[in-house]
Steps between C-alpha positions, in 0.01 A plus 500: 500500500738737396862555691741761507884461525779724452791418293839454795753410251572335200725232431643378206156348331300516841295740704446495849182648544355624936146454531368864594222369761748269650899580483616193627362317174756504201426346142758423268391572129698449177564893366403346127107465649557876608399773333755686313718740683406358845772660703575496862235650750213465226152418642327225311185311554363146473136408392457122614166331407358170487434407126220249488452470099894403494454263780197376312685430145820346672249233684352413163857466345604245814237291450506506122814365554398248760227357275742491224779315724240214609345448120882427444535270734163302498341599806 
C-alpha cells in the first residue's frame, strides 16, 4: 500500500503530514525520519507492507525466550 501526504508545516522536530486521498487525516512524523531538506508543501510518500519473514524471526525469539524462562524455573 503506498500513501501520499504533503508536508503542512513543520514544527520544531515534528512534521505534520495531510493524507492526499483523504485531507481530513493528519500524521505527525519526527523531521529526523525525514528526508533531508523536507520543507513545507513537499509531497512525500509512504510504502506500508506486511513483513512476514520479520514477523516470523520475532515469534521464534518470543518463544526462545519462553522456553528459556520455564527451564529456569522447573516447569
Amino acid at each position: 500500500m503506498k500513501l501520499r501526504f504533503s508536508v503542512d508545516r513543520i514544527d520544531e522536530k515534528r512534521c505534520v503530514l495531510i493524507d492526499c486521498a483523504d485531507p481530513s487525516r493528519k500524521v505527525v512524523w519526527p523531521l529526523e525520519a525525514m528526508p533531508e531538506g523536507t520543507c513545507e508543501g513537499d509531497l512525500v510518500s509512504f510504502s506500508i507492507d506486511l513483513d512476514s519473514k520479520w514477523r516470523e524471526e520475532e515469534e521464534r525469539k518470543v518463544k526462545g525466550i519462553l522456553k528459556d524462562l520455564s527451564e529456569r524455573s522447573g516447569k
